[in-house]
C-alpha positions as CSV (number, residue, x, y, z in Angstrom):
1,X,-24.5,-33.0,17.8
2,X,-23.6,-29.3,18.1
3,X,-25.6,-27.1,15.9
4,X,-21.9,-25.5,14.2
5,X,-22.3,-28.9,11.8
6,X,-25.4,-27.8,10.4
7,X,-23.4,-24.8,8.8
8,X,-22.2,-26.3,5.3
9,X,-20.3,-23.2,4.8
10,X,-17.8,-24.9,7.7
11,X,-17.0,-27.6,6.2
12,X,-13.4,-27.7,4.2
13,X,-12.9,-24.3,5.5
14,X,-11.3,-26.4,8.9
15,X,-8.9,-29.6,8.6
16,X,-11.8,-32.3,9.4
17,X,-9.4,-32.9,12.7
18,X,-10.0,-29.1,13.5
19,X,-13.5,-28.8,12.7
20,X,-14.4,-32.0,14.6
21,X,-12.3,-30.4,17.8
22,X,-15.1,-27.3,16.8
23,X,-18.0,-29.3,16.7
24,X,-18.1,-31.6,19.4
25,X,-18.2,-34.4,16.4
26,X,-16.4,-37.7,15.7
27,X,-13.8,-37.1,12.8
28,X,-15.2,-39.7,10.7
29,X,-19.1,-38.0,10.4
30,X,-17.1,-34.8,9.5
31,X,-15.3,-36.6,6.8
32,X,-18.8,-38.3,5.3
33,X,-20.4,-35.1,5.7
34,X,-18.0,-33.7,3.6
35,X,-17.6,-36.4,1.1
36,X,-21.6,-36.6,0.9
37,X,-21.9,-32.6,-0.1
38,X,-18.5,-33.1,-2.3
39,X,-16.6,-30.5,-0.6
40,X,-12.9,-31.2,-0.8
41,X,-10.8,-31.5,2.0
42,X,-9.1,-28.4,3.6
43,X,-5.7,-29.7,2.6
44,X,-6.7,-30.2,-1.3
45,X,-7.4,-26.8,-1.6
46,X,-5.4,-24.3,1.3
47,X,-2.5,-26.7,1.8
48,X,-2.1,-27.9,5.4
49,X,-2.9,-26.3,8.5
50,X,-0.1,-23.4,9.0
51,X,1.8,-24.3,12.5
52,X,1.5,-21.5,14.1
53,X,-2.4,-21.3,13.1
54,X,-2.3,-17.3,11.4
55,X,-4.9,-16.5,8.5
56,X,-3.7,-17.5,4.7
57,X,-7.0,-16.4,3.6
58,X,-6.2,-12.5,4.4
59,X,-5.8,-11.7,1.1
60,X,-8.9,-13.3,-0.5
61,X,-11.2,-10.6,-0.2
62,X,-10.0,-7.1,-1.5
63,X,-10.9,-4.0,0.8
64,X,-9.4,-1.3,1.6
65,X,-7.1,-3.3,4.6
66,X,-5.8,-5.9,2.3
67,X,-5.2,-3.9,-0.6
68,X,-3.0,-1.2,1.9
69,X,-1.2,-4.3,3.0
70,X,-0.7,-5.7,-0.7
71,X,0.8,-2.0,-2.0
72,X,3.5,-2.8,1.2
73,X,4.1,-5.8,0.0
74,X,5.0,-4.6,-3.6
75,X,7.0,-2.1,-1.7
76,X,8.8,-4.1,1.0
77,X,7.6,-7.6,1.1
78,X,8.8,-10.5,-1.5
79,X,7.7,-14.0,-2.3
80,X,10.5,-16.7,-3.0
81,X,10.3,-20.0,-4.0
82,X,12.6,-23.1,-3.0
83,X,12.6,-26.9,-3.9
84,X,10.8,-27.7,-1.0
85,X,9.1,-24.6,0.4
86,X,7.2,-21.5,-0.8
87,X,7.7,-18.3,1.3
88,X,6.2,-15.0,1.5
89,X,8.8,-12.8,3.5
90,X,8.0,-9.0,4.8
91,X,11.4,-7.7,5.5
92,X,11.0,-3.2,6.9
93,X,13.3,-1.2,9.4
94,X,9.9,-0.1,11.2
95,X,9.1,-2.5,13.9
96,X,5.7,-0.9,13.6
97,X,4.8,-2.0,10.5
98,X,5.2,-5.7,11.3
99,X,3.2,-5.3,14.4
100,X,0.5,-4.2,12.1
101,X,1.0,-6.8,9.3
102,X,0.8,-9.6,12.4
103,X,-2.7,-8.1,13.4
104,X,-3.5,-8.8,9.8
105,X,-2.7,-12.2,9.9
106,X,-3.6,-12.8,13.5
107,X,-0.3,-14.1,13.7
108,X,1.8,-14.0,17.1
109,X,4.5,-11.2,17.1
110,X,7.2,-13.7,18.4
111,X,7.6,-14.4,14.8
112,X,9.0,-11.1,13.9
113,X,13.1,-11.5,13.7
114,X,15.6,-8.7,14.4
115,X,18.2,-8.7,12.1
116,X,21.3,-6.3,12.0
117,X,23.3,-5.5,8.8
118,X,26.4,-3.0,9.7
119,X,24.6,0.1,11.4
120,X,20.9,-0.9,10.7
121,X,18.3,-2.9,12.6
122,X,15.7,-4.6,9.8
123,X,12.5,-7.2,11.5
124,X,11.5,-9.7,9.5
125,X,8.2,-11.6,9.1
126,X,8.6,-15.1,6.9
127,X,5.6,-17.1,6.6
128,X,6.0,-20.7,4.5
129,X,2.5,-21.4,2.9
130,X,1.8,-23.0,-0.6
131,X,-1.9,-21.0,-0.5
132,X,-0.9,-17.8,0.6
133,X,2.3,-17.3,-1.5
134,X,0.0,-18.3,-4.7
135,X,-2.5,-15.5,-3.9
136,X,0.3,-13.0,-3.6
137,X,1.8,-13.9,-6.9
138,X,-2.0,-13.9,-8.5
139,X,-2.4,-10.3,-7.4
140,X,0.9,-9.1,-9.0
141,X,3.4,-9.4,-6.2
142,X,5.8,-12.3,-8.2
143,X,9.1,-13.9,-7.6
144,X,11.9,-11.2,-8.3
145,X,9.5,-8.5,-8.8
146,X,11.9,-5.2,-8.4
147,X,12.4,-5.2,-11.9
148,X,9.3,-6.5,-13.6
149,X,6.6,-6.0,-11.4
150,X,3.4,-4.2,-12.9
151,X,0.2,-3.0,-11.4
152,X,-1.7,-4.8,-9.0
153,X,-4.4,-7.5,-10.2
154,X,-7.6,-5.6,-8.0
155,X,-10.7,-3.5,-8.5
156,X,-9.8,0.1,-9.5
157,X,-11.4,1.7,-7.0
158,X,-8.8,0.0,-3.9
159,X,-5.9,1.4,-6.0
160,X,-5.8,4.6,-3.3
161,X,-5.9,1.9,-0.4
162,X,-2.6,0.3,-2.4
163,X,-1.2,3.5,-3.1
164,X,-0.8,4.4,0.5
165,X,0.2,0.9,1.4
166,X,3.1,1.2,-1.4
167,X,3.9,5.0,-0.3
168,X,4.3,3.6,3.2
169,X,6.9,1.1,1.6
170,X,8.4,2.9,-1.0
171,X,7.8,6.3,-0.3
172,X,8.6,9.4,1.4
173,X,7.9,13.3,2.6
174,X,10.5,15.4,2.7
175,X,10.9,19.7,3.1
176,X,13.0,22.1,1.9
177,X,13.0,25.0,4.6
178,X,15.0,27.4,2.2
179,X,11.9,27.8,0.2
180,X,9.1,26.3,2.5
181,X,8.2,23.5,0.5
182,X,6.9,20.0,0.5
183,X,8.0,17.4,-1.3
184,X,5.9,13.9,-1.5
185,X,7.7,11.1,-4.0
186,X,7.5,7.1,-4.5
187,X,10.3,5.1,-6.2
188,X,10.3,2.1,-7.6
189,X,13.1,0.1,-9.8
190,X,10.0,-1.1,-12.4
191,X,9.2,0.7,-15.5
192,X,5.9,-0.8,-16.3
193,X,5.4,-0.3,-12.4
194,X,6.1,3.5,-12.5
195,X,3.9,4.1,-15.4
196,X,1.0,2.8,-14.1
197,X,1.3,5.3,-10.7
198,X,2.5,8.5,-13.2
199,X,-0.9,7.2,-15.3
200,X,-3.1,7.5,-11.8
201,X,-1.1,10.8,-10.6
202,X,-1.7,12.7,-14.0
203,X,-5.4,11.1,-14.1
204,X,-6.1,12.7,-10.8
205,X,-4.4,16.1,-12.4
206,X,-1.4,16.4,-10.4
207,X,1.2,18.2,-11.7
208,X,4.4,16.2,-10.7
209,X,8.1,15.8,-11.9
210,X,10.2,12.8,-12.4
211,X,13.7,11.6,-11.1
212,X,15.7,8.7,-12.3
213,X,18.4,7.6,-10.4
214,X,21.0,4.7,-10.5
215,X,20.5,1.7,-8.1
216,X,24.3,-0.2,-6.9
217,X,23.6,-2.9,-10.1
218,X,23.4,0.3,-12.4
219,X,19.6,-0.4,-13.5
220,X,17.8,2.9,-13.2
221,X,15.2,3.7,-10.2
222,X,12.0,5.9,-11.6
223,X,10.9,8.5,-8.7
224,X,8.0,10.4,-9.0
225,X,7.4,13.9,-7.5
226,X,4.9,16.2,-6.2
227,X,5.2,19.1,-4.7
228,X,3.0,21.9,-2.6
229,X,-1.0,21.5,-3.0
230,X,-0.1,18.6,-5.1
231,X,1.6,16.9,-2.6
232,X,-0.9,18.1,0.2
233,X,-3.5,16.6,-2.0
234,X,-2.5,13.8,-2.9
235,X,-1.5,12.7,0.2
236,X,-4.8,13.6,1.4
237,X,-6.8,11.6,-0.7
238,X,-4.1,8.6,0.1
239,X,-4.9,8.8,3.9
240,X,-8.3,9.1,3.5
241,X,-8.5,6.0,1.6
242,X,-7.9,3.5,4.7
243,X,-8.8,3.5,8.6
244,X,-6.6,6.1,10.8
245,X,-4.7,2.9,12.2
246,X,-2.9,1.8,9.6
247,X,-0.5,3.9,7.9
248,X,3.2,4.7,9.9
249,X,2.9,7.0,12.6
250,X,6.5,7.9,11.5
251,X,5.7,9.1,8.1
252,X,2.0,9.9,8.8
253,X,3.4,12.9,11.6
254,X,5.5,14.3,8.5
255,X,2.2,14.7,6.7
256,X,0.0,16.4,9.7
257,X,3.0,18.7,9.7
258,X,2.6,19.2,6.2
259,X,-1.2,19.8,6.7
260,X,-0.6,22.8,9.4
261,X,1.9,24.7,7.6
262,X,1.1,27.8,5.7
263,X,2.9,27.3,2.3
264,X,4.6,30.8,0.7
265,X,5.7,31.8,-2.7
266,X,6.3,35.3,-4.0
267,X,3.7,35.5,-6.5
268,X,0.6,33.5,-5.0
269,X,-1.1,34.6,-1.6
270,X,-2.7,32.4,1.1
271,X,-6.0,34.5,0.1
272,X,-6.2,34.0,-3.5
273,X,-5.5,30.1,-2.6
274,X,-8.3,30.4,-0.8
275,X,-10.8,32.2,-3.3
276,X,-9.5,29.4,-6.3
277,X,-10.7,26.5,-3.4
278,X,-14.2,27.9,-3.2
279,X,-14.7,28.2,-6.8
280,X,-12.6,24.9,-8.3
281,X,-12.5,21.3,-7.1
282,X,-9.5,20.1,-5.9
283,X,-8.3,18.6,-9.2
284,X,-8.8,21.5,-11.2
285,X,-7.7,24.2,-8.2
286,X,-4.5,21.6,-8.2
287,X,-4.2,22.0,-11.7
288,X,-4.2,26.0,-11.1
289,X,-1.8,26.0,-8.3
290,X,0.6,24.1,-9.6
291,X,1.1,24.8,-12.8
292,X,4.8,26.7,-11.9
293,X,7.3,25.3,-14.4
294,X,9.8,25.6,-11.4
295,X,7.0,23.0,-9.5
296,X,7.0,24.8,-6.3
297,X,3.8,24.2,-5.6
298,X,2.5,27.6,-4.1
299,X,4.7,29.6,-6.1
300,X,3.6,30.3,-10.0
301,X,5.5,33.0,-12.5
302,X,4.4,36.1,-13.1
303,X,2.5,35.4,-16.3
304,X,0.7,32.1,-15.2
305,X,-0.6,34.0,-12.0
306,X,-1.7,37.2,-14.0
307,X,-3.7,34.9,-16.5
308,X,-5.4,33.5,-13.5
309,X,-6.4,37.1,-11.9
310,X,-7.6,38.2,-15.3
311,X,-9.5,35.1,-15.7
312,X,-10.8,35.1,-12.5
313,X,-11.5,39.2,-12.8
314,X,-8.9,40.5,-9.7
């Protein structure tokens, strides 16, 4: 008898077909092993075996991996539900991304479909699994969710890990050379959604603004902005919250950009930036910097910046 039967923890975790393929055992002793400890069977519990054999318990433990890959699926992914089938679909214009999400799963890449709509190329991951669409929809990624979705159902402290997953979705980095600033923003078409990220950006003491625009069915989209240091970091904190590995090479370049360049504004110098770093923590030196009612980031009005020298004794 091979000495893999003697771990209980195996059994119901394989199909009794599987674990007996495993274990050198006849299917039958697997089955009254089972029955005998009252484990139920594989089936009962995770559905059946997936065909192509990828992992439908990813998301069972929360860390910082699963919880990036949950925020992308609030972003980009969707769940759907048929008379006959229950599907968790992951649909980007990045290749990339889906080359990353198959790691996840251990899942063979042949499963990614190209498909074209006019001008653009979007790949496609569908998985059909009863288990793995139910765990989805019990963290907070339901059926129809652009509209109604609210925050994740996770410990508070993987929220960055989601964050970065969502920003990698839903999010973007963009400059505005006329004035030398960066601009870091995340959209989403759910109110309840978008309160819960402005509630984590103002807790963190970011100074941001906010955009509405209207989507093609008329229903508003909620954007959130931040701008200079606050962009700088907040984006900083976002990829230091999950290994170097995961987030987009595409969007994470924009961002080392952003890190090397030496942000200008008429009233605030790269020295007195400087100083205000050495004596506040980033929150509060945030707080300090971007406190410029035009939300330029570096750049602060006359009066702001000349209550900060006094304060400071310049």
């Amino acid at each position: 008898m091979n000495q893999l039967l003697y771990d209980e923890t195996l059994l119901g975790q394989y199909p009794d077909t599987r674990l007996a393929q495993l274990t050198g055992c006849n299917v039958s002793f697997i089955w009254r092993q089972r029955i005998k400890r009252g484990i139920p069977s594989y089936s009962s519990v995770y559905g059946y075996l997936p065909r192509f054999n990828y992992n439908i318990k990813a998301f069972d433990v929360i860390n910082e991996i699963s919880a990036y890959w949950l925020g992308f699926y609030f972003a980009d992914g969707c769940v759907c539900q048929t008379r006959r089938r229950k599907l968790v679909c992951f649909s980007v214009s990045d290749y990339e991304a889906l080359t990353k999400l198959s790691n996840f799963y251990t899942v063979d890449v042949k499963l990614i479909k190209c498909n074209k709509q006019k001008d653009r190329v979007y790949y496609n991951l569908q998985l059909c699994n009863e288990y793995l669409f139910d765990k989805l929809v019990a963290l907070g990624c339901v059926p129809k969710k652009t509209f109604i979705i609210d925050k994740p159902n996770i410990p508070e402290k993987f929220y960055l890990p989601f964050l970065m997953g969502f920003y990698d979705g839903d999010g973007g980095l963009s400059r505005n050379r006329s004035v030398n600033s960066w601009k870091a923003f995340l959209g989403t078409g759910s109110k309840l959604f978008f309160d819960w990220i402005s509630n984590i950006v103002n807790g963190f003491g970011f100074a941001n603004s906010i955009e509405i625009r209207k989507m093609k069915s008329g229903k508003p989209f909620y954007i959130i902005c931040m701008m200079g240091i606050t962009a700088k970091t907040f984006l900083g904190k976002l990829y230091g919250a999950v290994p170097s590995y995961l987030p987009l090479s595409r969007k994470k370049c924009l961002y080392e950009q952003l890190m090397e360049t030496k942000l200008r504004g008429p009233n605030f110098f790269e020295w007195e930036i400087d100083y205000l770093k050495s004596e506040l923590n980033d929150v509060q030196c945030s707080k300090a910097i971007s406190s410029d009612p035009r939300n330029y980031g570096w750049i602060r009005s006359a009066d702001c910046l000349r209550m900060k020298r006094k304060s400071l004794k310049f």
